[in-house]
N, C-alpha and C positions, 0 to 999 in steps of 0.2 A: 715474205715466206717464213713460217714455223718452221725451227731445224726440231726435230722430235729423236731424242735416243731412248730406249727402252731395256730395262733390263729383269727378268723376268725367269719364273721357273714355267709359265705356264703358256708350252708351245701353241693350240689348240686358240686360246683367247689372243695369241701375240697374231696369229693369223688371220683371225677375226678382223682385226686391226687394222691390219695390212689391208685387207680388201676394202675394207670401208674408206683408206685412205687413199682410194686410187678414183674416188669420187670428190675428194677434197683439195682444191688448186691453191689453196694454204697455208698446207702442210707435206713439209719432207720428212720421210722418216732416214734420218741421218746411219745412225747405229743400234741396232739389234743383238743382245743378248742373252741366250739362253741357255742357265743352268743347269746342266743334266747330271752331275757328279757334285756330290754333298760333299763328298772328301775334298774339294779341290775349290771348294766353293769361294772362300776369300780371295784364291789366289787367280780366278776366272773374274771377280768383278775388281779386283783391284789392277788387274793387267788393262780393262775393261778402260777402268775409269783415265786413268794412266792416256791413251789412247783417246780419251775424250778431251784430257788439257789442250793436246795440240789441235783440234778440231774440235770447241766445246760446242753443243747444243743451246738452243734459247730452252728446252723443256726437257727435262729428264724423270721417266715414267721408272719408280725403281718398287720393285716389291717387297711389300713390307717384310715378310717372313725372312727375303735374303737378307737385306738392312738388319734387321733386328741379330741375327747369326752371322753377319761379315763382323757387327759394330762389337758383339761378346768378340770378336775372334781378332779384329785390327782398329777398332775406332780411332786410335790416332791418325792411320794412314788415311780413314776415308775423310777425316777431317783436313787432312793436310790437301789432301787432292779435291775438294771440295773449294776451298780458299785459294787452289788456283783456278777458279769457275768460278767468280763471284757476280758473273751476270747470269749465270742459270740460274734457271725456277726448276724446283723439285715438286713432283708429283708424288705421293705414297698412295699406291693401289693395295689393296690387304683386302681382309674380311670385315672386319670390327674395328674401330679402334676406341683406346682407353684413352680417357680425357685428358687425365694427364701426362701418357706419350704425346699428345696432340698438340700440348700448351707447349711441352718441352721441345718438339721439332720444329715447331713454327720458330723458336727462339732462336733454332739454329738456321731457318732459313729456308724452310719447307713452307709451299705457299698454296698445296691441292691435297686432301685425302678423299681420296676416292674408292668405291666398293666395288666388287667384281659384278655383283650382280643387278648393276644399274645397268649395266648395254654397255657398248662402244659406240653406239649415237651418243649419250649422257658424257661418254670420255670424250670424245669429240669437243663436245660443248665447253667440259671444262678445262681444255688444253687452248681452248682461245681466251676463260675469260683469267687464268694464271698467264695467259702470255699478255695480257691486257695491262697485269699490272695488280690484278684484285686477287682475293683468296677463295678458295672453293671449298667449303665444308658444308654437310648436306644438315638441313635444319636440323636434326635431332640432335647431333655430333653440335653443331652449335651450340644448341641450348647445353648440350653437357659440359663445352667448353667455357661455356660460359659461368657458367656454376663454380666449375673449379677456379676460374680467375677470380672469383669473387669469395669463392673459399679462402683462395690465396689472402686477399685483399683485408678481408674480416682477420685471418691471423697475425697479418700484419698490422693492424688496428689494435689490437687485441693487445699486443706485445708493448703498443707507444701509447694507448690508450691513459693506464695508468698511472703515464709521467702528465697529464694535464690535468691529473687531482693531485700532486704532488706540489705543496705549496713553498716557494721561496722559505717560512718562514721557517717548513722543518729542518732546510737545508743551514738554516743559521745555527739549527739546536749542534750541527755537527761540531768538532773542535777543529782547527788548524791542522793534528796530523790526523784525522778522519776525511778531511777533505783533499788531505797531498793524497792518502791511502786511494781516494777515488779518483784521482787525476792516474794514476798509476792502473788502476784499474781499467780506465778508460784507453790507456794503451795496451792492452790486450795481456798487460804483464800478469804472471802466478804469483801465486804467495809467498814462494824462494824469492822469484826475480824480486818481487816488495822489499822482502825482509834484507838481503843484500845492498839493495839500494838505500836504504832509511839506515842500514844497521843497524835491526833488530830482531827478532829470531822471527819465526816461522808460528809458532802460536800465539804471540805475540801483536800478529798479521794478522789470526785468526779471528781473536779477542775484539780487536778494533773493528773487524767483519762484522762481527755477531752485534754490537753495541751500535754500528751504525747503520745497522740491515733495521732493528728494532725500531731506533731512532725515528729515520726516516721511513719506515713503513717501505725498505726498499723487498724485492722480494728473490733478487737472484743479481748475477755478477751482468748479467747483460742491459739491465733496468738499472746497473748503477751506473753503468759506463756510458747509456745514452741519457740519463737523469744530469751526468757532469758535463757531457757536450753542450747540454741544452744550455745550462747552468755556463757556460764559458762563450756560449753563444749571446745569451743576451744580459749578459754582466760587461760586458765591452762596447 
């Protein structure tokens, strides 16, 4: 048996719902609710949710539009109350959604988006195949998600790409305190914390920057600090 909670501004479609589920031996619908007051509205799905730790659901159907206005208004709380649910599957019913809300909720744990205007037969369908275990994103919304993880993927390429033209031999052209200055750099440290450490001023930091940014054809403070990982990676 599907335990199914729902939470929803839209009484009309949650009833829809309801009837259709009383043809389904499947599914129980657990908890139901419905937002009628904007002012009060974090404090209506956070009571909500609150109430679902002790009785969690295997599926939780939450609309997007409340999520997105509880999360500006308490994200921590619905993450806290979420992490005591870590066996629910989250469903996001909405209109549209943006590819990269999509990439970013799946990472929190959302494993259905779903559109109003596919039916409640299609919601049906896709509250067994999230309880199955699989994701439900409708092709288009795929392909768009897809795109941006590969967006993603390409800028992260992009950023390590041009440490695999970067040859050992420039890194020899550096001197002894060019190569501490990038060990340093590599810990995330500023050019104060540098310059305190070595005991030497702060333009001084600067100088040794400029002269080994050239040098090595480095291009920013993040290309040097994973150019000396690398570089301490396979020197050992």
């Amino acid at each position: 048996m599907i335990k199914l909670a729902v939470v929803t501004k839209d009484e009309k479609y949650l009833q829809k719902l309801i009837n259709r589920l009383h043809n389904e031996k499947d599914i129980k619908l657990l908890s139901a609710v419905i937002i009628e007051d904007p002012e009060s509205l974090a404090e209506q799905v956070l009571v909500s949710m609150e109430q679902m730790v002790k009785q969690p659901p295997d599926i939780l159907l939450f609309e997007q539009a409340i999520l997105r206005d509880v999360a500006a208004l308490d994200l921590e709380k619905i993450l806290y109350y979420m992490g005591k649910m870590p066996t629910v599957k989250a469903i996001i019913i909405g209109i549209r959604f943006n590819e990269e809300n999509v990439v970013m909720m799946m990472l929190g744990g959302v494993r259905g988006f779903f559109r109003f205007e596919q039916g409640v037969q299609q919601l049906i369908k896709c509250i067994r195949v999230v309880f199955r275990g699989e994701i439900w994103l409708e092709a288009d919304t795929n392909t768009r998600v897809f795109e941006e993880v590969l967006k993603k993927f390409r800028m992260r390429r992009d950023l390590i790409q041009p440490l695999t033209e970067l040859s050992s031999e420039k890194l020899k052209m550096l001197s002894p305190r060019e190569m501490e200055i990038m060990e340093l750099i590599s810990h995330s440290m500023t050019n104060e914390e540098i310059a305190d450490k070595l005991f030497i001023s702060s333009k001084t930091v600067k100088t040794h920057l400029r002269n080994m940014f050239l040098k090595a054809e480095i291009k920013n403070r993040v290309e040097a600090a994973l150019l000396y990982a690398r570089h301490a990676l396979t020197s050992h």
